[in-house]
C-alpha positions, 0 to 999 in steps of 0.5 A: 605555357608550351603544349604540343597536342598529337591527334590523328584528326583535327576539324574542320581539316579532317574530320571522322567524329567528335575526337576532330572537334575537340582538337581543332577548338581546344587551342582557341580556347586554351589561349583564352587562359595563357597556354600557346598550342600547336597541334602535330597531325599527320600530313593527310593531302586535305592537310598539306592542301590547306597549309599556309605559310609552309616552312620546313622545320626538319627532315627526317631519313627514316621514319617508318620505312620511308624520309619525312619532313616536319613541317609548320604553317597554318590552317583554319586559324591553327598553328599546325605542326605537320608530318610530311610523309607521302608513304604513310599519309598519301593515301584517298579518303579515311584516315583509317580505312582504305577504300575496302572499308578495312583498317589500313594495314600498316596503321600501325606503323603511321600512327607510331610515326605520329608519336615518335615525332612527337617524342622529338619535338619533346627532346629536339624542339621543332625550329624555335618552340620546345614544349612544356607538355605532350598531350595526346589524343586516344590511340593515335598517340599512345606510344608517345610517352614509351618513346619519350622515354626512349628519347630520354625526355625527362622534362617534359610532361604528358597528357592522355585524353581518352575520347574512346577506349573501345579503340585500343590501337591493336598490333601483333607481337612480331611487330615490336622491333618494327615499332621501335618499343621496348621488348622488355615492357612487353608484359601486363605491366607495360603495354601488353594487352591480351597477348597483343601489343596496344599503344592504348594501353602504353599511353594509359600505362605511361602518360603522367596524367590521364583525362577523359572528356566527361567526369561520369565516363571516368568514373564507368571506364573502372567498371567492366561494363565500360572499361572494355578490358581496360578497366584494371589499368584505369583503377589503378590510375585512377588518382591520375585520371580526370573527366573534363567535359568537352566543350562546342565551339560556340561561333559555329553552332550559334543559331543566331548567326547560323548561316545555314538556317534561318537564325533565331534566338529564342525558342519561337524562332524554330518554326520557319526552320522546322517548316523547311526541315519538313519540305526538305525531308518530305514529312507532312505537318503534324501536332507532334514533335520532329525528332532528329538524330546525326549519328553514326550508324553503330551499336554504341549509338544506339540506333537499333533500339530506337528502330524498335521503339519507333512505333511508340513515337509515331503513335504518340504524334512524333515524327523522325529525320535522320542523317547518318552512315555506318553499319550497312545492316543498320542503314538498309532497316532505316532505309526500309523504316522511311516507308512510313510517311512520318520517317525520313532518313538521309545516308551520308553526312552533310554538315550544312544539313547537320546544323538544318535539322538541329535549327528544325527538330523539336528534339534530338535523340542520342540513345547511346549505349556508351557515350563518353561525352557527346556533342550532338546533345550539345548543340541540341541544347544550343538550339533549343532542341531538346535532348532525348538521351540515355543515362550514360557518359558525358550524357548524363553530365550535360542534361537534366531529367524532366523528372517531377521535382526538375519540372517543379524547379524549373531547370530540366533541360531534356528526358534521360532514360535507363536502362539503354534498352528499347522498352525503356526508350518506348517509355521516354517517347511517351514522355517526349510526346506528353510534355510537347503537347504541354505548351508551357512546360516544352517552352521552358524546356526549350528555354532552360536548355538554350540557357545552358554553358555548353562552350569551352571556357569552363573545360578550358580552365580545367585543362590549364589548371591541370597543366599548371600542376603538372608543370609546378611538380617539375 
């Protein structure tokens, strides 16, 4: 089986969130069950920097204002299909953003592009391989089944991942001719979303399945309080719809072989890598847990309320590093919160760190307000640093509760909490703090969650069976 992956992000090439991660592990994994993927991305310099074997499979005159190429190599280990189009990806730094912090203005029209070429790959084929099945990620590619469906692609069937329905895609109505959409399904039927043109909603509306990457996120994206406006389209797709859970490469975040700490694996192992988190962050010993958090710096994630609950986990011994950007607000009152001996905090994002304080941390927090999946619980789980997480998503799938009866069972895995609010949290603290200092249930703890399947192999097997049912309904 054939299928074209279209995402706007691929790691390790280039990476903004966890949408990254699961396209650049997915093929790996899904060769393990029959399927040949190629992934399409946008020709970003780290990506025409990284490609090997680079052949040119076609040229293309006018693709939104400028000629393009298509072009296929390899990099990372991945088949890439690339679009080679200087006018619309030959631009520093984020994908998304230009260098005042703004959304490019013309995002709309290059992430089109994205989805218009890969409509033609559907219809043309890119040199010798045709797929069987498009399947898109988020936004980037919604427009892909509107322009299947102007390309005239009859046999070929897509895919719709959401990874985050908070980003619709928005574009003005003027642009409709310049996107190349249909004026005719600009209508709350088609892809109109409160008087706006969203590609999200014309994926959601077109594609001929949808999935999400975790089955509670599903089941919250038809409610108002997670579908984001949205909710009404989901609903009405719902016998479409699918959660599968995102898996982590399991290589890369293997403390075993990790080279960027000191490997381990078991529990026991963790302390010559909590001692050199603790130098490096500059954080005294202490009888408490170290608690870590690798987050974005944003609402969603949650941030704010652990600055308000934070006295609860100092009081009861705890200690806190974290490593993030995001909101500037957010950042200056986590700056201003490492005044106090037991915080220390990091601005940026370094992946060898990332995988330093997850080997070090007792715990790892993600206090999410949503989460659709989540990797940092994750890896977490993986190296035996227990998750402190919110009842929500993707969360809610992959960690149990050390409420009494998981306790006397034996199989809690970390401490969920909910509502996703900061005297709840304050709560959840005081329970961390307690069962650290119970040495035998946070060994069992740290056991049962190192124990956990947090690969991709189970997720695999869903994402071809759901292929092998659209394609046998041809």
């Amino acid at each position: 089986m054939r299928v074209l992956s279209v995402a706007s992000e691929c790691a390790p090439l280039v990476k903004t969130g966890g949408l990254a991660d699961v396209v650049g592990a997915l093929p790996a994994a899904l060769a393990r069950e029959g399927v040949q993927m190629r992934t399409l991305l946008p020709g970003y310099p780290a990506i025409i920097a990284a490609l090997t074997d680079t052949r040119e499979l076609s040229q293309i005159d006018d693709l939104f204002g400028g000629t393009a190429r298509l072009l296929a190599g390899q990099a990372a280990g991945l088949d890439l299909l690339v679009i080679e189009a200087g006018h619309l990806y030959q631009r520093p730094g984020n994908p998304y953003l230009g260098p005042d912090g703004h959304d490019w203005p013309d995002n709309p029209e290059r992430f089109a592009a994205l989805s218009w070429v890969a409509a033609q790959i559907a219809a043309q084929g890119a040199g010798d391989w045709r797929p069987d099945i498009v399947h898109g990620h988020d936004w980037q590619a919604g427009f892909m089944p509107e322009y299947l469906r102007r390309f005239g692609v009859g046999d070929i069937r897509s895919v719709l991942t959401i990874h985050n329905i908070a980003f619709t895609g928005p574009a003005r109505p003027d642009r409709l001719h310049a996107l190349r959409l249909d004026p005719a399904r600009f209508h709350s039927e088609g892809y109109e979303y409160w008087g706006q043109i969203s590609a999200l909603k014309a994926g959601l509306i077109g594609a001929d399945r949808l999935t999400t990457v975790s089955p509670t996120y599903a089941t919250e994206l038809m409610t108002p309080e997670f579908g984001m406006g949205m909710e009404g389209v989901i609903r009405h797709r719902r016998a479409d719809l699918t959660g599968i859970l995102n898996g982590i490469d399991s290589d890369v975040w293997n403390p075993a072989t990790d080279p960027a700490i000191t490997p381990y694996d078991r529990p026991a192992g963790k302390a010559p890598n909590r001692a050199a988190l603790r130098a490096e962050m500059g954080l005294p010993d202490s009888d408490g847990p170290l608690c870590v958090i690798v987050s974005r710096m944003t609402h969603q994630k949650g941030l704010d309320l652990v600055l308000e609950s934070l006295p609860a986990l100092l009081d009861g011994g705890g200690q806190l590093a974290v490593l993030g950007s995001g909101d500037a607000a957010l950042q200056s009152a986590w700056q201003d919160a490492a005044r106090d001996p037991n915080v220390a905090v990091r601005i940026g994002y370094d992946e060898a760190l990332s995988h330093r304080m997850i080997a070090g941390g007792d715990a790892i927090l993600v206090p999410s307000r949503f989460e659709p999946c989540g990797l940092t619980q994750l890896y977490g789980l993986r190296y035996g640093t227990v998750p402190l997480v919110a009842l929500t998503g993707g969360l809610a799938d992959t960690v149990i509760n050390a409420s009494p009866a998981a306790l006397a069972r034996q199989v809690a895995t970390g401490v969920q909490f909910w509502p996703v609010d900061a005297l709840t949290l304050r709560h959840a603290f005081s329970r961390l703090c307690a069962l650290y200092k119970d040495d035998q249930t946070w060994s069992r703890l740290q056991q049962n969650a190192m124990a956990q399947p947090v690969g991709w192999d189970q997720s695999a097997q869903a994402y071809a069976a759901l292929y092998a049912e659209l394609t046998a309904t041809e």
